[in-house]
ZAGU-894740 format. One record per residue: residue in three letters; x, y, z of N, C-alpha, C in turn; residue number from 1. Coordinates in steps of 0.02 Angstrom, whole numbers. Layout:
REM ZAGU-894740
<atom mifi="ala" n_east="X" n_north="Y" n_up="Z" ca_east="X" ca_north="Y" ca_up="Z" c_east="X" c_north="Y" c_up="Z" dodren="NUM"/>
...
END
This chain:
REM ZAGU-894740
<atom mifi="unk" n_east="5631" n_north="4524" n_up="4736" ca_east="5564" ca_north="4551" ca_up="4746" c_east="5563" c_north="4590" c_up="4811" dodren="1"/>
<atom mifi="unk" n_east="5556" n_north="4655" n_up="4806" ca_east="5544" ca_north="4687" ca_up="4876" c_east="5462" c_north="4660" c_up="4915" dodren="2"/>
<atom mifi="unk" n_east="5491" n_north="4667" n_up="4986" ca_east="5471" ca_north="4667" ca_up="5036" c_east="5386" c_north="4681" c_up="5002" dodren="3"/>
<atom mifi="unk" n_east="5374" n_north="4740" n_up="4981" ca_east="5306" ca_north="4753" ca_up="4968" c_east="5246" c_north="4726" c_up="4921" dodren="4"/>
<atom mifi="unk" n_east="5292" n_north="4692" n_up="4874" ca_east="5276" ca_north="4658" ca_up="4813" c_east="5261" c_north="4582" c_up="4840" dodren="5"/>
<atom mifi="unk" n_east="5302" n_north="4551" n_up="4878" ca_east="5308" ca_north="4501" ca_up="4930" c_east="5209" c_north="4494" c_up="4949" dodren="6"/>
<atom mifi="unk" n_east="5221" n_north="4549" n_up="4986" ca_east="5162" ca_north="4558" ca_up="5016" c_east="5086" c_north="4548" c_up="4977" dodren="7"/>
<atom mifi="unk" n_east="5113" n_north="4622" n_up="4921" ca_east="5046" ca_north="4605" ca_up="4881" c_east="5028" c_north="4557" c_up="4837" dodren="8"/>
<atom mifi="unk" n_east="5078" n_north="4493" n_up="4840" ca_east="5064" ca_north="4429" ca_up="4796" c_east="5026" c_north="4382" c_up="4867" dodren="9"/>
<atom mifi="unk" n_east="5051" n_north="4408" n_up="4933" ca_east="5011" ca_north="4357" ca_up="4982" c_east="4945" c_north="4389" c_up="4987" dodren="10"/>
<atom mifi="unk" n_east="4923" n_north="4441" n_up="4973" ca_east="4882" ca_north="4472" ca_up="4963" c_east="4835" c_north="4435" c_up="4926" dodren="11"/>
<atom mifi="unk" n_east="4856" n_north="4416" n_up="4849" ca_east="4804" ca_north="4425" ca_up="4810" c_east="4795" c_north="4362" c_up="4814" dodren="12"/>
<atom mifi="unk" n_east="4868" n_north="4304" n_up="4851" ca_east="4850" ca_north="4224" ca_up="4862" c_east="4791" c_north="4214" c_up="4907" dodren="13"/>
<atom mifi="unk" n_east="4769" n_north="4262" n_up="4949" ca_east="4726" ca_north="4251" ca_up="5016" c_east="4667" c_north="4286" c_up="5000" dodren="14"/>
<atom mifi="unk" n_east="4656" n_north="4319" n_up="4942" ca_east="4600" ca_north="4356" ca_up="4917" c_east="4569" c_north="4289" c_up="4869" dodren="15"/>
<atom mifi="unk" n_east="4618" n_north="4266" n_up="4839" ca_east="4592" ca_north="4206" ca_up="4780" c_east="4566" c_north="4162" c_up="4831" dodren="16"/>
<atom mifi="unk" n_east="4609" n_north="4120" n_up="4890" ca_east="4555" ca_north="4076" ca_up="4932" c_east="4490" c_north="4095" c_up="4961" dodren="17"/>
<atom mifi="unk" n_east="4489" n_north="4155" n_up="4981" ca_east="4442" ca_north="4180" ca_up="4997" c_east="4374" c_north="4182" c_up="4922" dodren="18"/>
<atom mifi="unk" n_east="4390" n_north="4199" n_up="4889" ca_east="4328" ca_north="4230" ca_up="4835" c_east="4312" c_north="4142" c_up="4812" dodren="19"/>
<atom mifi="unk" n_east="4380" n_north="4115" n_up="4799" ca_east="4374" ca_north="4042" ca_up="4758" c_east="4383" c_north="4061" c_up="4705" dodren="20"/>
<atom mifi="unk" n_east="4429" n_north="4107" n_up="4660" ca_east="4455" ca_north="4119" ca_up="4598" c_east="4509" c_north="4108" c_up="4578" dodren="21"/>
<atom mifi="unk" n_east="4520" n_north="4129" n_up="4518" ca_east="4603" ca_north="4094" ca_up="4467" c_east="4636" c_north="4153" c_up="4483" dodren="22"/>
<atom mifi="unk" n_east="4693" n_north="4137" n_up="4505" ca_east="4735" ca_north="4192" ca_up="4495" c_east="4726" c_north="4240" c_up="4436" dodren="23"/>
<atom mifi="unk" n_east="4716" n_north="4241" n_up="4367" ca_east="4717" ca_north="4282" ca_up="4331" c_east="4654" c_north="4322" c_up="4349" dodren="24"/>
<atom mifi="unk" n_east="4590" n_north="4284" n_up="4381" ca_east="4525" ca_north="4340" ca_up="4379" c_east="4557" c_north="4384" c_up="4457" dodren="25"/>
<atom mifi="unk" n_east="4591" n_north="4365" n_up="4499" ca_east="4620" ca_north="4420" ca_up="4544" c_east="4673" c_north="4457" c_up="4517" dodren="26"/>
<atom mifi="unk" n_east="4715" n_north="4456" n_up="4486" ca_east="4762" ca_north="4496" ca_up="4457" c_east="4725" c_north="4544" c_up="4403" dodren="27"/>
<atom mifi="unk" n_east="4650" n_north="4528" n_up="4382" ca_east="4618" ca_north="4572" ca_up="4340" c_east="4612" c_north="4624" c_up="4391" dodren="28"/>
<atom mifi="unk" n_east="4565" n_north="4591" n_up="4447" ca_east="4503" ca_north="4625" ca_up="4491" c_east="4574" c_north="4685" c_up="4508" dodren="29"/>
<atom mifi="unk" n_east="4608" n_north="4664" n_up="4542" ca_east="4669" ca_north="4707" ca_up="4600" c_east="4692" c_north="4764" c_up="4543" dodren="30"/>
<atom mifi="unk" n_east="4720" n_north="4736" n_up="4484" ca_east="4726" ca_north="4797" ca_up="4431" c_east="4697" c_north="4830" c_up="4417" dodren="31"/>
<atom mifi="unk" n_east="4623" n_north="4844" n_up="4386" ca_east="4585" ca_north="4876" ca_up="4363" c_east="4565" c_north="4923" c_up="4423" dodren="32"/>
<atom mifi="unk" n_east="4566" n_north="4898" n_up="4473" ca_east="4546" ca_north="4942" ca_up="4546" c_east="4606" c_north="4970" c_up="4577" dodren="33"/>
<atom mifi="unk" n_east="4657" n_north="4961" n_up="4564" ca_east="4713" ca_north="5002" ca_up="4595" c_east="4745" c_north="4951" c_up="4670" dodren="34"/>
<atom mifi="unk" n_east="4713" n_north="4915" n_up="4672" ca_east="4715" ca_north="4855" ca_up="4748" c_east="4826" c_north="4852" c_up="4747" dodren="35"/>
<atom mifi="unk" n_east="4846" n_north="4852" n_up="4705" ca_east="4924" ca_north="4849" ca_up="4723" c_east="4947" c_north="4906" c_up="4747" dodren="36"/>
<atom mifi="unk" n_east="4910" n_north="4990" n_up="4688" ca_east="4946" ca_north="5057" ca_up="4735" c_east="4922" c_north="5063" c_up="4797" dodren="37"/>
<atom mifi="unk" n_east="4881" n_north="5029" n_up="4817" ca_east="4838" ca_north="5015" ca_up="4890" c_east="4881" c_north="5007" c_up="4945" dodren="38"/>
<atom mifi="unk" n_east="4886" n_north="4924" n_up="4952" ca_east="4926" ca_north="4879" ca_up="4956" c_east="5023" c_north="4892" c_up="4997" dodren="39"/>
<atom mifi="unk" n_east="5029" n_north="4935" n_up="4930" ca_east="5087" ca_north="4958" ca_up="4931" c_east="5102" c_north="5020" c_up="4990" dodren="40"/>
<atom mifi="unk" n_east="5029" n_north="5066" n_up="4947" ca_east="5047" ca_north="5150" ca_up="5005" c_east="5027" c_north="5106" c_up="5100" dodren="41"/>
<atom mifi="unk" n_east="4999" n_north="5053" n_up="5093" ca_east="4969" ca_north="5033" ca_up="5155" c_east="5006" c_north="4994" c_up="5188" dodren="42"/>
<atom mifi="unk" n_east="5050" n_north="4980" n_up="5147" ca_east="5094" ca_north="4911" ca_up="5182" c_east="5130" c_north="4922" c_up="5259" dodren="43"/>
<atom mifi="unk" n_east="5150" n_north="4974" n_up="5297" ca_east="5164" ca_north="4975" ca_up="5335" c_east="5109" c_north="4956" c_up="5398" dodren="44"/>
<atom mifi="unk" n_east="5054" n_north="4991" n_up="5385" ca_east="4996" ca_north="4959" ca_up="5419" c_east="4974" c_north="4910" c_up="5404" dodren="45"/>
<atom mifi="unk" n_east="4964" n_north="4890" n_up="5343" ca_east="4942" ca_north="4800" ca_up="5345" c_east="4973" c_north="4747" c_up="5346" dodren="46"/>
<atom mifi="unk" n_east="5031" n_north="4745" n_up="5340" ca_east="5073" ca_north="4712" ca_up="5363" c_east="5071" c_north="4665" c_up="5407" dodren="47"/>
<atom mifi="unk" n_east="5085" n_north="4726" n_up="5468" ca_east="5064" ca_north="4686" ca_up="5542" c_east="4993" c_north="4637" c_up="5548" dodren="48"/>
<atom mifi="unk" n_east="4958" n_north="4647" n_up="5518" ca_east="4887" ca_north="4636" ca_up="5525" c_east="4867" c_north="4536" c_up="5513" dodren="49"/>
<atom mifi="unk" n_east="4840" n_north="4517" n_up="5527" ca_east="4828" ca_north="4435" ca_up="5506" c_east="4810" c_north="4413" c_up="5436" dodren="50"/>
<atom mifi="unk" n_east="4799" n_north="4382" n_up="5421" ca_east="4780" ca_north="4356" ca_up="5342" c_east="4718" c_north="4367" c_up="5331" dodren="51"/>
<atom mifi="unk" n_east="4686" n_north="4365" n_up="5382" ca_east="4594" ca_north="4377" ca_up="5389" c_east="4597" c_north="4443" c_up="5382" dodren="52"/>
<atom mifi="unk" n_east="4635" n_north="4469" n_up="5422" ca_east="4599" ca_north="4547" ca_up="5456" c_east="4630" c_north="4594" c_up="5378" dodren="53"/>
<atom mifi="unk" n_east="4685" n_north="4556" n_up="5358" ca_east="4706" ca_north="4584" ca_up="5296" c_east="4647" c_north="4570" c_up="5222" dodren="54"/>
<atom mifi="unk" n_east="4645" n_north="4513" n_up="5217" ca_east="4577" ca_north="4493" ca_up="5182" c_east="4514" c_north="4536" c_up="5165" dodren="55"/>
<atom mifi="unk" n_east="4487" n_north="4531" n_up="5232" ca_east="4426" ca_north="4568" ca_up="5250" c_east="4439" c_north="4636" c_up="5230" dodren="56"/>
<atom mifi="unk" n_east="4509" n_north="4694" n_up="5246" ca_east="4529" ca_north="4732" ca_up="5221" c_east="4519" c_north="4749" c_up="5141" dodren="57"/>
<atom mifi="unk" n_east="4547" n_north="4720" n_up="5117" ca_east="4553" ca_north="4719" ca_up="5040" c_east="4467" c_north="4698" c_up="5017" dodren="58"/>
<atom mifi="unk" n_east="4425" n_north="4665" n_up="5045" ca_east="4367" ca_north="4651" ca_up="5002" c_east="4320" c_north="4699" c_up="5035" dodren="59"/>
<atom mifi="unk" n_east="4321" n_north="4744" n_up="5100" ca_east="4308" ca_north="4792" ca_up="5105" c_east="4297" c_north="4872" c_up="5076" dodren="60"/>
<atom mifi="unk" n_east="4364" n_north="4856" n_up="5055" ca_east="4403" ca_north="4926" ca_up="5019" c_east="4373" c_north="4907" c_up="4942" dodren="61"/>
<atom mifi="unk" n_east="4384" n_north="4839" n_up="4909" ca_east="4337" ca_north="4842" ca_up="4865" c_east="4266" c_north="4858" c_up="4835" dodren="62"/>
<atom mifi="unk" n_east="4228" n_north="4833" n_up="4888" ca_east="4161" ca_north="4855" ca_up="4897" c_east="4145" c_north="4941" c_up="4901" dodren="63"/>
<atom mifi="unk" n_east="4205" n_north="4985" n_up="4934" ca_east="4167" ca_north="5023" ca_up="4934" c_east="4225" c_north="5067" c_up="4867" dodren="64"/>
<atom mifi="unk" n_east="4254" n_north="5057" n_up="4819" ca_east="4255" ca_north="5063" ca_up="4770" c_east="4213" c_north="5061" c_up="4724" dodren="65"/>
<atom mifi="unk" n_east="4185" n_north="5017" n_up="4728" ca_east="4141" ca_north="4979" ca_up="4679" c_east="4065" c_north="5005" c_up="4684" dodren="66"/>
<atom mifi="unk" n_east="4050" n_north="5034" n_up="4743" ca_east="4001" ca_north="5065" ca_up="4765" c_east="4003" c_north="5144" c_up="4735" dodren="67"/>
<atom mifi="unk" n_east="4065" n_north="5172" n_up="4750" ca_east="4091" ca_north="5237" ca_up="4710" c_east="4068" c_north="5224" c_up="4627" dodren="68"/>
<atom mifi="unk" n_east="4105" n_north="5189" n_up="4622" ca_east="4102" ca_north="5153" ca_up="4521" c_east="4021" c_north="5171" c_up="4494" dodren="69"/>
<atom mifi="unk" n_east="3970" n_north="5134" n_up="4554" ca_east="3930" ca_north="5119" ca_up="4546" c_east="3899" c_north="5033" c_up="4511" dodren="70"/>
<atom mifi="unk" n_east="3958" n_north="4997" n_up="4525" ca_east="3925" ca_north="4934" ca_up="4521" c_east="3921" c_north="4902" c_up="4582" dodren="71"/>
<atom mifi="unk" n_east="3845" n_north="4858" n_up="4544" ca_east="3821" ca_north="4810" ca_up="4618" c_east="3848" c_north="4741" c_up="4609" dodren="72"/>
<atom mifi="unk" n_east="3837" n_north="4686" n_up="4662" ca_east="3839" ca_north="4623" ca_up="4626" c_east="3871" c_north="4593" c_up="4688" dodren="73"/>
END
């Protein structure tokens, strides 16, 4: 498993504690939104970053997807 893939599975482990979901409803959410080509093009910068500051990242970047989309919730 490369380095990046690595990443975006700690990713979506620290997104699931955070929300309180099943792995499969984060492996939906992150797919359907692109959250791995994310992830991936970003990894050199998020990387470095903490589990929080990475977190907050990703449910950030969601929101304002989702805002684009046009869903609320």
């Amino acid at each position: 498993m490369s380095k990046e893939m690595e990443f975006a599975v700690f990713c979506m482990e620290s997104y699931k504690s955070h929300r309180n979901l099943k792995g499969r409803d984060v492996l939906k959410v992150f797919l359907e939104n692109g959250v791995f080509a994310y992830l991936i093009e970003c990894y050199d910068t998020l990387h470095t970053q903490s589990r929080e500051c990475v977190t907050s990242d990703v449910l950030e970047t969601l929101a304002i997807w989702e805002r684009k989309k046009g869903v609320t919730g």
